[in-house]
N, CA, C and O atoms as a DFTB+ gen file, in Angstrom:
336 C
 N C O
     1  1      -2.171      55.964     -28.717
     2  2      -3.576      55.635     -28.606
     3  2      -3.814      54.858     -27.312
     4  3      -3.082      53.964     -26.887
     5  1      -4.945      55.318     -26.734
     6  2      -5.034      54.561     -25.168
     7  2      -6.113      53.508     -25.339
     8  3      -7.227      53.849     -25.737
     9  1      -5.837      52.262     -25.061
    10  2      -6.181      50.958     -25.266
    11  2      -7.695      51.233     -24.560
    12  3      -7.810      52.226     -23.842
    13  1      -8.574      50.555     -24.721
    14  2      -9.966      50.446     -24.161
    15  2     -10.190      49.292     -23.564
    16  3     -10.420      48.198     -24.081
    17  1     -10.101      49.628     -22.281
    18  2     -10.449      48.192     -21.628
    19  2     -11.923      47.882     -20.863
    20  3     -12.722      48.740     -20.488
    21  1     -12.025      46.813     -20.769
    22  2     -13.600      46.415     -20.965
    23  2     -14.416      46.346     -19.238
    24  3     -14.321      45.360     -18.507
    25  1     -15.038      47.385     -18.941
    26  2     -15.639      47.119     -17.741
    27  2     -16.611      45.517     -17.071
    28  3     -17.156      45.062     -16.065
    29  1     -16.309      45.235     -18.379
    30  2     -17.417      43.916     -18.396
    31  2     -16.986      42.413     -18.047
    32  3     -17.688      41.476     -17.670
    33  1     -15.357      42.491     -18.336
    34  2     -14.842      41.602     -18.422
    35  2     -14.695      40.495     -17.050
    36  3     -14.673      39.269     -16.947
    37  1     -14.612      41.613     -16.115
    38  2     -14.556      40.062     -14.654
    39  2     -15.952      40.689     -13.434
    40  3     -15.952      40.633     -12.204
    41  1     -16.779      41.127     -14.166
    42  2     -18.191      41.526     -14.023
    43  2     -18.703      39.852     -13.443
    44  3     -18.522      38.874     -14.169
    45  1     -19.193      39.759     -12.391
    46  2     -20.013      38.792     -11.419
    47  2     -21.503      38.812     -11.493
    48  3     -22.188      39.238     -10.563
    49  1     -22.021      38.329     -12.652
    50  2     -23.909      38.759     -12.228
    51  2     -24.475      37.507     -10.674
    52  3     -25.281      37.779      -9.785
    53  1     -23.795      36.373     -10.843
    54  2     -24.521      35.513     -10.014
    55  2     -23.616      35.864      -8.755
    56  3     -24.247      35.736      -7.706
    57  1     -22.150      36.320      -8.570
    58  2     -21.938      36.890      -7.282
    59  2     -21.948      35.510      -5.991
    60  3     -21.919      35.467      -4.761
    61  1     -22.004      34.529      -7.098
    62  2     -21.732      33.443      -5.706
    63  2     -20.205      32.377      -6.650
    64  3     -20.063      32.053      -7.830
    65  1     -19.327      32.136      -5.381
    66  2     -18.590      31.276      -5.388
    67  2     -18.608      30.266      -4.694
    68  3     -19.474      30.280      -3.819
    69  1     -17.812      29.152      -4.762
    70  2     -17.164      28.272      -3.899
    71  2     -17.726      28.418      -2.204
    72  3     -18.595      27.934      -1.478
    73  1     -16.749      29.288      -2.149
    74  2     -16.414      29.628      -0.839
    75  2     -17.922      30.887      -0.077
    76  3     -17.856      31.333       1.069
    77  1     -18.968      31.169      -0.942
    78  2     -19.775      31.646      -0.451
    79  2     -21.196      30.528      -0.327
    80  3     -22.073      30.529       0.537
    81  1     -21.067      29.789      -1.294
    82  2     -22.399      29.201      -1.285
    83  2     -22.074      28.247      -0.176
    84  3     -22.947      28.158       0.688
    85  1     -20.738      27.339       0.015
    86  2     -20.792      26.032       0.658
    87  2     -21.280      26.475       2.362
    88  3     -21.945      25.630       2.962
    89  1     -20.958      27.691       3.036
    90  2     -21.750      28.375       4.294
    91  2     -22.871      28.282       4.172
    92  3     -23.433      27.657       5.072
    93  1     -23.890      28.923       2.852
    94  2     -25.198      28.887       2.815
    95  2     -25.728      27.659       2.981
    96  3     -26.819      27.591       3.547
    97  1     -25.181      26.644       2.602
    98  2     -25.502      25.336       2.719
    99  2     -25.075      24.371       3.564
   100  3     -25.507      23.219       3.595
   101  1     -24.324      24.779       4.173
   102  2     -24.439      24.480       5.934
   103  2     -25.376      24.831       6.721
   104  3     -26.089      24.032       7.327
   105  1     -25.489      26.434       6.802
   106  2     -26.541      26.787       7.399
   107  2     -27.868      26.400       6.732
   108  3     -28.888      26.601       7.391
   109  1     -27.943      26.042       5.904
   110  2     -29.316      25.778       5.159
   111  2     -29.759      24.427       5.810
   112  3     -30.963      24.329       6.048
   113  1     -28.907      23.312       6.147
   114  2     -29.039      22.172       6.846
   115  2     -29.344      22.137       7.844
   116  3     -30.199      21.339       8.229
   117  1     -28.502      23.357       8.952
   118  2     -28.978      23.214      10.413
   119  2     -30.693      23.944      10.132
   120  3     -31.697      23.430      10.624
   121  1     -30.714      24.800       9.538
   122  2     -32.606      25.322       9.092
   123  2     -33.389      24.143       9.100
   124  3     -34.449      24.035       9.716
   125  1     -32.668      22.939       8.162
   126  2     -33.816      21.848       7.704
   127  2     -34.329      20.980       8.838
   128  3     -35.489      20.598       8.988
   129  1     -33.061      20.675       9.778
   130  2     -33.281      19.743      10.158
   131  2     -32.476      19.695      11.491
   132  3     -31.297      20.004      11.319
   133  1     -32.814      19.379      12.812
   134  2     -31.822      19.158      14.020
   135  2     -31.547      17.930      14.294
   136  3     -31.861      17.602      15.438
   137  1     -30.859      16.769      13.364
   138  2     -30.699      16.029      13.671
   139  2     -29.467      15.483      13.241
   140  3     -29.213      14.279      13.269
   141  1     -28.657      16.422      12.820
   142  2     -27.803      16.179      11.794
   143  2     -27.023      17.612      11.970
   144  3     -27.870      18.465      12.235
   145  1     -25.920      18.085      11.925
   146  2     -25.341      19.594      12.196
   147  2     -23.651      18.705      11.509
   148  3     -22.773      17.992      11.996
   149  1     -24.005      19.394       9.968
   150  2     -22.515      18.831       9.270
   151  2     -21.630      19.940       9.697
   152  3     -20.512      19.460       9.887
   153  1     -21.641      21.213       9.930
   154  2     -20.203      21.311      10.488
   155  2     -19.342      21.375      11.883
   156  3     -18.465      22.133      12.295
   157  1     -20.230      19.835      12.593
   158  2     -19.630      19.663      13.631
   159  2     -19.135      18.529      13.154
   160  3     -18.175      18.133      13.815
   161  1     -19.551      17.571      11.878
   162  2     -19.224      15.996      10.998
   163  2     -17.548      16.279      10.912
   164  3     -16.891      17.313      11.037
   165  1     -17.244      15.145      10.693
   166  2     -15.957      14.409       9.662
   167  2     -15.890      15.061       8.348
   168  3     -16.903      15.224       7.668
   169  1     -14.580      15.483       7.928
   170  2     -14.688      15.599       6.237
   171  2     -14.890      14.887       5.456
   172  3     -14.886      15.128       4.248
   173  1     -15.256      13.177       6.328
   174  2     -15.373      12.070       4.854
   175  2     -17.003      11.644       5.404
   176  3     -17.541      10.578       5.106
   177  1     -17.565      12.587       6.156
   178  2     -18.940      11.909       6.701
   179  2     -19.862      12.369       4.904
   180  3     -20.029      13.458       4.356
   181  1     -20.259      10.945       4.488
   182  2     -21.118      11.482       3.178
   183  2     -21.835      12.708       2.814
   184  3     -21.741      13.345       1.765
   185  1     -22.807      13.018       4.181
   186  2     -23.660      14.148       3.584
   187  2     -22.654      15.324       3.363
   188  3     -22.673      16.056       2.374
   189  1     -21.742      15.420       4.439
   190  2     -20.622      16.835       4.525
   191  2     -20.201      16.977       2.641
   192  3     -20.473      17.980       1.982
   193  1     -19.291      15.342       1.899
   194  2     -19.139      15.117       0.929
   195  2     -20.216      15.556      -0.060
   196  3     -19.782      15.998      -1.124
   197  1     -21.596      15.515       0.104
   198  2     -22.715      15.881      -1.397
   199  2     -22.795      17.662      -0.774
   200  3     -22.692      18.623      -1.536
   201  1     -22.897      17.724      -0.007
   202  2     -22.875      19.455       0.391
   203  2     -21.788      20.034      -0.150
   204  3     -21.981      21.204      -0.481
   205  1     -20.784      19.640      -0.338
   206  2     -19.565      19.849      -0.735
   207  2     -19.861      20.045      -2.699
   208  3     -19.874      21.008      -3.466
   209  1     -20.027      18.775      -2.824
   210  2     -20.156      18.368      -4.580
   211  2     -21.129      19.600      -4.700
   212  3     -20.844      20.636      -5.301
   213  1     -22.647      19.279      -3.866
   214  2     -23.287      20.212      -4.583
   215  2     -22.868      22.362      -4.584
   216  3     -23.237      23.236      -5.367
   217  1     -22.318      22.402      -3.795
   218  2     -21.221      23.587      -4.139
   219  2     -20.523      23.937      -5.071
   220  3     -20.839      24.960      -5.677
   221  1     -19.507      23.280      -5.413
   222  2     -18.769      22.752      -6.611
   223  2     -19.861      22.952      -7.886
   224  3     -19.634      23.858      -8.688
   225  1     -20.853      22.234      -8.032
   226  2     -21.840      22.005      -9.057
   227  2     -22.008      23.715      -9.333
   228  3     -21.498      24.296     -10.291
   229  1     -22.764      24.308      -8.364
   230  2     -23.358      25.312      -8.307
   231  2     -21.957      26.986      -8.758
   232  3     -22.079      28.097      -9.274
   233  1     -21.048      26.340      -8.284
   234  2     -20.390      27.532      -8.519
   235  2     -19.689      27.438     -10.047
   236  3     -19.260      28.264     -10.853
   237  1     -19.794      26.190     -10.006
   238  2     -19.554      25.703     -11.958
   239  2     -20.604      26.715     -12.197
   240  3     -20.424      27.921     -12.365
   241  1     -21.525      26.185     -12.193
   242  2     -22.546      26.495     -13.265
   243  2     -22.887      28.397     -13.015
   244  3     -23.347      29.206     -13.821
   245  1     -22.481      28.571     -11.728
   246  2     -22.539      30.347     -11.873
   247  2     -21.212      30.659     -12.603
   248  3     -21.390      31.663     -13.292
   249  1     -20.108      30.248     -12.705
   250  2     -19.346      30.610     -13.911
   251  2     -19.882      30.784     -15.073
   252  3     -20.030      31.838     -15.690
   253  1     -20.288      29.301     -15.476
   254  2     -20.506      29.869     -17.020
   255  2     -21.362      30.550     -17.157
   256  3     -21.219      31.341     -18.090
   257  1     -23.072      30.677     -16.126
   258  2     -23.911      32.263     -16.838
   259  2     -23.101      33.184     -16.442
   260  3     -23.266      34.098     -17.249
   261  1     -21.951      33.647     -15.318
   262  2     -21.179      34.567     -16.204
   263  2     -20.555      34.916     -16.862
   264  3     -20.101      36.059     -16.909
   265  1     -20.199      33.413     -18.065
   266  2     -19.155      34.072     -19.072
   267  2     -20.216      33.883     -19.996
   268  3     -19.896      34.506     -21.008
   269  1     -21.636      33.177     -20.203
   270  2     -22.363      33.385     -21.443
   271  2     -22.878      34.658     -21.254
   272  3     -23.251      35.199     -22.295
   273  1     -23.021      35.356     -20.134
   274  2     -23.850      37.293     -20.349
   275  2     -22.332      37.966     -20.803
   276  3     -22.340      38.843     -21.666
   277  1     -21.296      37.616     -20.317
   278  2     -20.755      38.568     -21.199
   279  2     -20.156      37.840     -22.541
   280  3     -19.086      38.075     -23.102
   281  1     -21.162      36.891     -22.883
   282  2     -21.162      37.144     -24.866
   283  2     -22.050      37.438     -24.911
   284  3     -22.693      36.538     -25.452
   285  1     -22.790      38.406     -24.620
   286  2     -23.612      39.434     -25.153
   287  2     -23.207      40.864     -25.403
   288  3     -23.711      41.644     -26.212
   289  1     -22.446      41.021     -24.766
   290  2     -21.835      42.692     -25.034
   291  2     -20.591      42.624     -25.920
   292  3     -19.654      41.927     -25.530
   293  1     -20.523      43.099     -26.755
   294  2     -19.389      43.667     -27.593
   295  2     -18.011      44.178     -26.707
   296  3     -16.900      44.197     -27.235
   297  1     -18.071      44.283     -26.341
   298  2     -16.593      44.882     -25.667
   299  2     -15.672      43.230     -24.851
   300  3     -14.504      42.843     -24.824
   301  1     -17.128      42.643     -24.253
   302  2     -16.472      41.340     -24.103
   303  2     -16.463      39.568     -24.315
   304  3     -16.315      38.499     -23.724
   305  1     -16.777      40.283     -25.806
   306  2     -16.944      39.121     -26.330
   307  2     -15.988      37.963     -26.440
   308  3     -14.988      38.668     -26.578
   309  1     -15.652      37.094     -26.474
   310  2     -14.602      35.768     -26.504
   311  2     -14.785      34.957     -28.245
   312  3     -13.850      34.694     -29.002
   313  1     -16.110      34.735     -28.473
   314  2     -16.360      33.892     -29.396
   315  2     -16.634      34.944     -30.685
   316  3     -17.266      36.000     -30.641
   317  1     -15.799      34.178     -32.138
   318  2     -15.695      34.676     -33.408
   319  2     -17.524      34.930     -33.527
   320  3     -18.000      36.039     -33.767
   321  1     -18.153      34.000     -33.363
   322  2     -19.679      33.668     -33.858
   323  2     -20.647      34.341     -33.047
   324  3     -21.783      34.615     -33.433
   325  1     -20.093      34.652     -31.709
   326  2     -20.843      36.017     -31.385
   327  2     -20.444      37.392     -31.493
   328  3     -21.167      38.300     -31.085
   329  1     -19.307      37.587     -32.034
   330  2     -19.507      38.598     -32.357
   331  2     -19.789      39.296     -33.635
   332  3     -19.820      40.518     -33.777
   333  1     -20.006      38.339     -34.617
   334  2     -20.587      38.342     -35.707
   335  2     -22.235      38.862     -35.476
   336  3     -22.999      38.939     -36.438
C-alpha cells in the first residue's frame, strides 16, 4: 500500500521568514527617514537591535498562522480536537 503524503504539510501561506522580512525593514527605514541608515550602524546600535526583535516577532507569528491553516485540512492535521 503506498503511503499518502500530505501536500499541505510544509505549505507557506505568509511566505515570509527571518531572513526575508529583516531586508524589508531595513529598507523600510531608509524610505522613512534620512537621518538614520541602520545598515551602515553597529550590531549593538539599539534601533539596528528593535529592527532585529521586531523580525523575530513577525516571523514567530507567521509560523504559527501557518501551522493554525493547516489545522484546517484533514490530511494535515496535528491536533486530536481538530480533527474531531
Amino acid at each position: 500500500m503506498q503511503d499518502i503524503v500530505s501536500p499541505l504539510q510544509n505549505t507557506s501561506y505568509t511566505n515570509k521568514d527571518f531572513q526575508r522580512i529583516y531586508p524589508e525593514l531595513l529598507d523600510l527605514v531608509k524610505e522613512l527617514t534620512n537621518k538614520w541608515d541602520p545598515s551602515i550602524s553597529n550590531e549593538s546600535d539599539p534601533g539596528v537591535i528593535l529592527i532585529k526583535l521586531n523580525a523575530l516577532i513577525a516571523d514567530k507569528c507567521n509560523y504559527n498562522i501557518d501551522k493554525n491553516v493547516l489545522e484546517c485540512f484533514p490530511l494535515s492535521v496535528t491536533q486530536t480536537k481538530n480533527a474531531r
